[in-house]
C-alpha positions as CSV (number, residue, x, y, z in Angstrom):
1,X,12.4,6.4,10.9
2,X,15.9,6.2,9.4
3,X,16.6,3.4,6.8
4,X,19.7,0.7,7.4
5,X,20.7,0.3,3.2
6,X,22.6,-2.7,1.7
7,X,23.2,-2.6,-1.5
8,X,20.0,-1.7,-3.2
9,X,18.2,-3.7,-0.4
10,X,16.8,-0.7,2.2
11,X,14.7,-1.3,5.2
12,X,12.5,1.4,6.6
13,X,10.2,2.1,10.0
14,X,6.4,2.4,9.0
15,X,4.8,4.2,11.5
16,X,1.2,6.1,11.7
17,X,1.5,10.2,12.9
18,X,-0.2,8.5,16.2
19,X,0.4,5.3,17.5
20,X,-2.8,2.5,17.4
21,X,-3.5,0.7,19.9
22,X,-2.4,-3.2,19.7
23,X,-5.7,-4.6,20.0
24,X,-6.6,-2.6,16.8
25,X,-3.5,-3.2,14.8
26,X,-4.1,-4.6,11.1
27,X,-1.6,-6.8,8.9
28,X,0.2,-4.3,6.6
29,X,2.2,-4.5,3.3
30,X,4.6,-2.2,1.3
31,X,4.6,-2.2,-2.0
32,X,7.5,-0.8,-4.3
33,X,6.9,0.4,-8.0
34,X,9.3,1.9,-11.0
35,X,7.7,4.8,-12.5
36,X,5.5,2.6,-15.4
37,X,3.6,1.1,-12.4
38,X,5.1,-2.0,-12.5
39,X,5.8,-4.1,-9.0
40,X,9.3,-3.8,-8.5
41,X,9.0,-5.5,-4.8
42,X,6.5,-6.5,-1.6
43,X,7.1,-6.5,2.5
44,X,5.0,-7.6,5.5
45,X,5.3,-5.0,7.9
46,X,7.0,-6.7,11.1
47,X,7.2,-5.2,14.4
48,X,7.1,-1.7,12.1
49,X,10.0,-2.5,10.0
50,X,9.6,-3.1,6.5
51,X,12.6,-4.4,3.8
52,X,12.7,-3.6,0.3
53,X,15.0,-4.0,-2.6
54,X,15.1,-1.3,-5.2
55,X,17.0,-3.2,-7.6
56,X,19.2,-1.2,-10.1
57,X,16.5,1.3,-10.6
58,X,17.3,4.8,-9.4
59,X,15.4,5.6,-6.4
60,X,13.7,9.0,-7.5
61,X,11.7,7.3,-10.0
62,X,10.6,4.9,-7.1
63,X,6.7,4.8,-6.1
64,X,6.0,3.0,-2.4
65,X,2.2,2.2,-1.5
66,X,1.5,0.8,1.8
67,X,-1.8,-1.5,2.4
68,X,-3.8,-3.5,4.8
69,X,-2.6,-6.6,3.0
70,X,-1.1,-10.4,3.7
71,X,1.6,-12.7,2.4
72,X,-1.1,-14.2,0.5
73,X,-3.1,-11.2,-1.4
74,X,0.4,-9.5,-2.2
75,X,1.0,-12.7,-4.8
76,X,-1.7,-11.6,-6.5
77,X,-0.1,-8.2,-7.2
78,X,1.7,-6.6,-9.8
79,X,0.9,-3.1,-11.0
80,X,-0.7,-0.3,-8.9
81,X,-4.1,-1.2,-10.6
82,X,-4.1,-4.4,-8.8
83,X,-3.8,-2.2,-5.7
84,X,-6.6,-0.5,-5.5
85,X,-9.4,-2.3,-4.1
86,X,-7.2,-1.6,-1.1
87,X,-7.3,1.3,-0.8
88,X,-3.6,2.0,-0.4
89,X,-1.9,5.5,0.9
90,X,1.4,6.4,-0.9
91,X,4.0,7.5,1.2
92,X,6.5,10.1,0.6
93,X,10.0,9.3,0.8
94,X,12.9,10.9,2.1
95,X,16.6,10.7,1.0
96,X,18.5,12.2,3.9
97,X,22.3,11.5,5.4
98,X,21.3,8.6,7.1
99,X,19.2,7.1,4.2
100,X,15.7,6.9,3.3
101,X,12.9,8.2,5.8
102,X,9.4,7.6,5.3
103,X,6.8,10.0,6.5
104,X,4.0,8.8,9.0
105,X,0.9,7.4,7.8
106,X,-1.6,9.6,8.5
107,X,-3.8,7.8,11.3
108,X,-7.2,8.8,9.0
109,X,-6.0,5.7,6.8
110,X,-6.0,3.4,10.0
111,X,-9.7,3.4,10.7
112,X,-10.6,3.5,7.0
113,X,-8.6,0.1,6.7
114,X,-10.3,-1.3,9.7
115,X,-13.7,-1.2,8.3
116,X,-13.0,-1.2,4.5
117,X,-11.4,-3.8,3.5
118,X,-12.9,-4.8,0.4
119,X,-15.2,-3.2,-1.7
120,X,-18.1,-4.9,-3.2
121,X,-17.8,-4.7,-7.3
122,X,-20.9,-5.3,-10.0
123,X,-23.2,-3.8,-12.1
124,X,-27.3,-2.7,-10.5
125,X,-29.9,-3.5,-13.1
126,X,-33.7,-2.1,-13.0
127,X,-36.5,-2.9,-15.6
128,X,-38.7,-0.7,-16.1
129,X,-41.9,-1.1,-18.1
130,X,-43.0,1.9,-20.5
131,X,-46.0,1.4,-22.3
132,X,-45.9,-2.4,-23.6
133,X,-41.8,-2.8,-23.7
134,X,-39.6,-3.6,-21.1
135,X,-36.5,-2.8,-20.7
């Protein structure tokens, strides 16, 4: 789970506590943030490897979200607010001799992701009647 670092660009191993079966395996994005919530950059997961560039900002005040995601959807966003509809899990990273770690993804996420992958937004209305008004 060690990280290879270049520069500010770092590339870490995302792995879940168990491993999931390949038939079951879903497309998966990292997301970095600065400490204002702002995106500071996007990865696809590949073969459980995901790249990053921190920029010049220090890496304590660094926030990393991972999410079932695509190429596509991750155009569309740019704070952690924009994040949320999928249902993201925020890892906790390590500085160590060898460079970043991140911890496992605990597999609870995995099947969460699998059948909740969007949630359906808008407002129920009911009328009611009460006496001659309805409201």
């Amino acid at each position: 789970m060690a990280t290879s670092e270049k520069g500010n660009q770092f590339s870490l191993a995302v792995k879940f506590d168990e491993s999931v079966a390949s038939d079951k395996k879903i497309p998966l994005s990292a997301f970095l943030f600065d400490a204002r919530g702002n995106l500071v950059d996007s990865g696809v997961v590949r073969d459980a490897k995901v790249s990053l560039n921190a920029k010049d900002l220090p890496h304590n005040s660094l926030r990393m979200f991972v999410a079932p995601t695509d190429e596509k959807q991750n155009k569309a966003i740019t704070t952690i607010g924009d994040l949320q509809r999928f249902n993201p899990y925020e890892t906790s990273l390590k500085a160590s001799a060898r460079g970043f770690e991140m911890l496992p993804i605990p597999n609870i996420y995995h099947p969460i992701w699998l059948l909740h992958r969007c949630r359906v937004r808008g407002n129920v209305s009911k009328n009611f009647t009460v006496g001659t008004t309805t409201g």
